[in-house]
C-alpha positions in Angstrom: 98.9 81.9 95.5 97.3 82.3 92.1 98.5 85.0 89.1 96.9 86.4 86.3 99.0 86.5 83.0 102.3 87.4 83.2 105.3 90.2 81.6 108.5 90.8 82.6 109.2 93.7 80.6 106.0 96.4 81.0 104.4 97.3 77.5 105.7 100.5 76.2 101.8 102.4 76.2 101.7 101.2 79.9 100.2 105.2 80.6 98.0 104.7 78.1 97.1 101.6 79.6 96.2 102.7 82.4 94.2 106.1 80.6 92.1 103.5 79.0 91.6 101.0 82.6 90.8 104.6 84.2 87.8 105.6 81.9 86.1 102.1 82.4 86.8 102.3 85.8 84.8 105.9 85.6 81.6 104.8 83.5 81.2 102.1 85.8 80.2 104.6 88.6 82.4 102.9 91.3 84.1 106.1 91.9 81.3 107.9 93.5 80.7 108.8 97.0 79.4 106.9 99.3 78.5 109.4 102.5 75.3 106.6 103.9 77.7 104.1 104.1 80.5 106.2 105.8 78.3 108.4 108.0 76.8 104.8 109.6 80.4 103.6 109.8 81.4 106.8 111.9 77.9 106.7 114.2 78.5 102.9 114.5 82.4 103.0 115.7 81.2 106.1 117.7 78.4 104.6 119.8 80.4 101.2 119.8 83.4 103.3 121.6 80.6 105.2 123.8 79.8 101.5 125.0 83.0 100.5 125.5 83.7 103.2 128.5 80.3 102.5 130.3 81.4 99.0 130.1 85.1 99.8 131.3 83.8 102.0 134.4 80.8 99.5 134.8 83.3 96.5 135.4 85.6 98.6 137.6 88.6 96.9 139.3 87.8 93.3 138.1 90.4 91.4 135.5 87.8 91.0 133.3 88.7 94.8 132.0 91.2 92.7 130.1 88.5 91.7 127.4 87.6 95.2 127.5 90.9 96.2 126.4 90.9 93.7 123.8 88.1 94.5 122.0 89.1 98.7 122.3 92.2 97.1 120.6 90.0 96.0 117.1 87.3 99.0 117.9 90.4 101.3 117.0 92.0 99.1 114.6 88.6 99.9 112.9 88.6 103.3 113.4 92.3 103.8 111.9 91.1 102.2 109.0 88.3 104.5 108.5 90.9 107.5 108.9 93.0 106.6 106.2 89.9 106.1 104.2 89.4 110.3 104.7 92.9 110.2 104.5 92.9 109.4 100.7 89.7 111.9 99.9 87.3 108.8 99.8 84.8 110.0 102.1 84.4 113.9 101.2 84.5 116.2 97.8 86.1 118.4 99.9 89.7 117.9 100.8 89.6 120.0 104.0 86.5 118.1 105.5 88.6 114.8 104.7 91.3 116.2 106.4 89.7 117.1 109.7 87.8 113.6 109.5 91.5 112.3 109.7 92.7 114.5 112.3 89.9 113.9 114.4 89.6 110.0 113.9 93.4 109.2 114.6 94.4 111.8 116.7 91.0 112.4 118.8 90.0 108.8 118.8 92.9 106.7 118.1 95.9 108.9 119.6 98.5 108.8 116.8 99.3 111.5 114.7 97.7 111.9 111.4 100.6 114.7 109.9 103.2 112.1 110.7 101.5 108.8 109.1 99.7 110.9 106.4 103.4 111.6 104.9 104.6 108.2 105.4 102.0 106.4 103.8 101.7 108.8 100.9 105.6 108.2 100.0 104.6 104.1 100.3 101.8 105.0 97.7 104.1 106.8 95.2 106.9 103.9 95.3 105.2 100.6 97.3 108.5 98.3 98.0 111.1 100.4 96.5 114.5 101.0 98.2 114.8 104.4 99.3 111.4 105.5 99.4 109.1 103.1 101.0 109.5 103.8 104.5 107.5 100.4 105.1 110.3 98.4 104.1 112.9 100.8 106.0 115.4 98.4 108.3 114.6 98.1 112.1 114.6 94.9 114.0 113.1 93.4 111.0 115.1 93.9 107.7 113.6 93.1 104.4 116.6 92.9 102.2 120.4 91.5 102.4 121.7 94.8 102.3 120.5 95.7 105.4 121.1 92.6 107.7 123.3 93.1 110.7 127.5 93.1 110.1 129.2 91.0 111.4 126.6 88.5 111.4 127.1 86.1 113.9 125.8 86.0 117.4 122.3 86.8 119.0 122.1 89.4 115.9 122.7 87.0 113.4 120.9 84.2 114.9 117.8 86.4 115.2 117.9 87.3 111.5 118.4 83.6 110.1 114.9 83.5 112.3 113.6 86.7 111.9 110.0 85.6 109.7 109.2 83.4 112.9 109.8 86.6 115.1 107.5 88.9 112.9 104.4 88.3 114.0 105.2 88.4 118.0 107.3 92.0 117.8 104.4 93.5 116.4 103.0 93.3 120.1 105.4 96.6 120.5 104.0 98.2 117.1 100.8 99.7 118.7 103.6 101.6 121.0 105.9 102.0 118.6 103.2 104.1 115.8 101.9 105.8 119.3 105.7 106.9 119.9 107.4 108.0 115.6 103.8 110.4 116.2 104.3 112.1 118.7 108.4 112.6 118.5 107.4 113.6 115.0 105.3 116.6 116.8 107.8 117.6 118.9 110.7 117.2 116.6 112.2 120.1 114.6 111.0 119.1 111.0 107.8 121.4 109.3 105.1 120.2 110.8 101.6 121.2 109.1 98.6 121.6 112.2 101.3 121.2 114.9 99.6 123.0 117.8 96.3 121.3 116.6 97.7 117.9 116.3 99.6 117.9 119.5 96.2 119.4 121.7 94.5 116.1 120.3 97.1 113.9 120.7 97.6 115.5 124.4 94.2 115.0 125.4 93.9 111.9 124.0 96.8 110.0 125.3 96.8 112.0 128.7 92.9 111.5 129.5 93.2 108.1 128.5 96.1 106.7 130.9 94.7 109.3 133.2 91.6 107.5 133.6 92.9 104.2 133.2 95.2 104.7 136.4 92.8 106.7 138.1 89.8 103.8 138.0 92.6 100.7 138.1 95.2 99.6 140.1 98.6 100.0 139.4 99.7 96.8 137.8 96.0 96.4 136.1 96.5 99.5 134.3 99.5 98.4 133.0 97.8 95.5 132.1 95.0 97.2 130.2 97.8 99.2 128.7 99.9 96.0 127.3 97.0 94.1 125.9 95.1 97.1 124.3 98.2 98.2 122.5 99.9 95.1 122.1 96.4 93.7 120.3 96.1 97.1 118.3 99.5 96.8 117.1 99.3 93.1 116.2 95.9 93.7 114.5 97.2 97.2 112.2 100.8 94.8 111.5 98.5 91.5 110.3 96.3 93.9 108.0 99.0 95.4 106.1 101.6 93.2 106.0 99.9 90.7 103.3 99.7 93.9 100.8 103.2 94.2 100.1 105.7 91.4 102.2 107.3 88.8 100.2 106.2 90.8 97.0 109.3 92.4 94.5 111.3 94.9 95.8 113.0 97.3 93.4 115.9 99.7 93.5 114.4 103.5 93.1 116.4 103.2 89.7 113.7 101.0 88.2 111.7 103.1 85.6 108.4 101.1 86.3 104.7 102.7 84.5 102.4 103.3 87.6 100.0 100.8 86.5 103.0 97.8 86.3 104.4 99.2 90.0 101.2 99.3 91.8 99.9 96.1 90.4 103.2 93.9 90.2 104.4 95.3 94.0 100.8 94.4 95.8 99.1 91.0 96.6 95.2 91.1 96.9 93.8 88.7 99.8 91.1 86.5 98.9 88.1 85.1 101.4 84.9 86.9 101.2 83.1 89.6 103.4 84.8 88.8 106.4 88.1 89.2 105.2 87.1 92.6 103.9 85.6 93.8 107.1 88.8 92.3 109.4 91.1 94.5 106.8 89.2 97.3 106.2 88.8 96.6 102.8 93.1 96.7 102.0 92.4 92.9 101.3 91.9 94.6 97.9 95.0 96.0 97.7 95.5 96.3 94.1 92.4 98.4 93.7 93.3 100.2 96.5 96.7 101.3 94.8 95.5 101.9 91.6 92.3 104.0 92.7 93.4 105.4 96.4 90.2 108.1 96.1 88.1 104.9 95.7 85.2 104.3 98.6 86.8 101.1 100.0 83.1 99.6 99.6 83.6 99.9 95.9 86.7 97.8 95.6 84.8 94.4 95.7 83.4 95.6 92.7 86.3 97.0 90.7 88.6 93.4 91.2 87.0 91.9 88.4 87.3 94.8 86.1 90.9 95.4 87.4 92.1 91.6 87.0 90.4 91.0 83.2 92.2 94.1 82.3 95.3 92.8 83.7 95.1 89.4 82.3 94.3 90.7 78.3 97.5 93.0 79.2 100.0 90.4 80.6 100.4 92.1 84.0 101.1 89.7 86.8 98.1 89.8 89.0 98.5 88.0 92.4 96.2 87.0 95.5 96.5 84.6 98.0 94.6 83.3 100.7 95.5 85.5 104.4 96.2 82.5 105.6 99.3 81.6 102.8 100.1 85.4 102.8 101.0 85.1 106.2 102.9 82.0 105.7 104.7 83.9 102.1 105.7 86.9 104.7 107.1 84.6 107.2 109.1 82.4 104.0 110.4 85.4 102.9 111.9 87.3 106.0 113.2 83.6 106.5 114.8 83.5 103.4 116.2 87.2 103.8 118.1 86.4 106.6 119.3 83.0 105.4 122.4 85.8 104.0 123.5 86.7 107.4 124.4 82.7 107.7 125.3 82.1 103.7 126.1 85.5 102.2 126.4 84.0 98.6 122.5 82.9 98.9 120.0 85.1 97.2 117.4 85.2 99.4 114.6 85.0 96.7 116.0 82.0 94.9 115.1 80.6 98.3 111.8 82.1 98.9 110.8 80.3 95.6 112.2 76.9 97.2 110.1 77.2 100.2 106.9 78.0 97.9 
């Protein structure tokens, strides 16, 4: 892992600091549109979808419609990533248009519900790793501080969380289902829902066509196949893209008075490695960036690092990116070391993060 400069108290002109980051970042031109290079995307991921059903009807009841399901799994791992791009206004002036690019692109195409992961992710953009507020750091099977590990702890649930880092990784086979399911009870739940009708029509004929087909064409038992590897891929593939960002970073108590510059820059890890890395993450390799300038075209973020690092170097901001290889070794070390507690409760778990660094 490699840092930039760093401060462990934030400067007191941090909003000034980041007035002044914001203006350079605005000459440079990096913040403008970039509808060529999303309007190919969109045809692209469209016709490569198209090709994906001739295939899957022209292979028929064979066991090679396993690799079919495989690659829909990273086809709509794709396409989720351009959604949240429209999500955050990057592709459109117009906020409407970017919503409707959303609402068609993950609940048309990718059958989850934009409402419901719209409002989530906006809350983990106003307070990334903070107690209370970040809903991706919210306790389930996997718990990302001592306060939430399992009491009393000791049997299977203890044991699982003195081992939980090693189980990350293979329960995110169940988060394709899982981000499939929070969607659509969050649609049929009793909380405000903006677009309801809308939202659930797409998600209806999305979902229902598609396992109406698949069991339709298939056998029994290689529909369910097609079922467990498409979604178990997809959710493997959306859990190893976002979990570098923000795992095994700081987290803060919502009582922490942190400048927005200092909390999106010190709470996020960039991931180094090229083109490649950018296209497998959809550009959130960039993470940073993407924090401070969410309206950003993700294409643009390549370009703004260098900017956004020299600034945070002449301003003593801890600037961190890693490898995806180490990141995924620095999320594993950390859950680890999280539920070390459940076996020695007078441990802190990120004095021994830093031992197994």
């Amino acid at each position: 892992m490699t840092t930039t400069s760093t401060s462990s108290v934030p400067p007191r002109h941090a909003g000034s600091d980041f007035t002044e980051l914001m203006h350079t970042v605005q000459d440079s031109g990096l913040m403008r549109r970039r509808y060529a290079y999303y309007w190919i995307r969109f045809v692209l991921l469209t016709a490569i979808l198209v090709g994906l059903v001739v295939t899957f009807v022209a292979v028929g009841r064979s066991w090679w419609q396993l690799l079919v399901a495989a690659a829909a799994a990273v086809v709509l791992g794709q396409v989720m990533f351009l959604g949240h791009d429209a999500a955050h206004r990057q592709i459109f002036r117009s906020g409407r248009w970017n919503d409707w690019a959303s609402l068609v692109l993950a609940n048309l195409y990718a059958g989850m519900s934009y409402g419901w992961w719209n409002r989530k992710h906006s809350r983990h953009h106003a307070k990334p790793n903070t107690l209370g507020a970040d809903g991706d750091i919210a306790p389930g099977a996997i718990v990302f501080t001592t306060a939430d590990l399992p009491r009393p702890r000791t049997g299977l649930a203890g044991w699982f969380a003195q081992r939980q880092g090693w189980f990350f990784f293979p329960l995110l086979l169940l988060e394709g289902l899982s981000l499939h399911v929070a969607g659509v009870r969050s649609l049929v739940g009793r909380a405000p829902v903006k677009r309801r009708a809308l939202e659930l029509a797409f998600l209806t004929l999305r979902l229902g066509g598609y396992v109406g087909v698949l069991f339709w064409l298939l056998p029994f038992g290689m529909a369910l196949a097609f079922l467990a590897v498409q979604l178990g891929l997809f959710g493997v593939y959306m859990g190893a893209t976002f979990a570098p960002n923000h795992k095994g970073m700081p987290i803060v108590p919502a009582s922490v008075k942190l400048g927005f510059l200092h909390r999106q820059v010190l709470l996020s890890r960039n991931v180094t490695g090229g083109r490649w890395v950018d296209l497998f993450m959809g550009g959130l390799n960039h993470q940073i960036e993407h924090h401070l300038f969410p309206s950003m075209p993700s294409p643009a973020l390549r370009a703004v690092r260098p900017i956004v690092r020299e600034f945070c170097r002449t301003h003593g901001v801890t600037y961190t990116e890693t490898t995806l290889a180490a990141s995924y070794g620095i999320v594993v070390r950390y859950l680890n070391a999280v539920g070390l507690a459940a076996r020695d409760p007078f441990e802190c778990p990120l004095v021994a993060a830093r031992r197994a660094v």
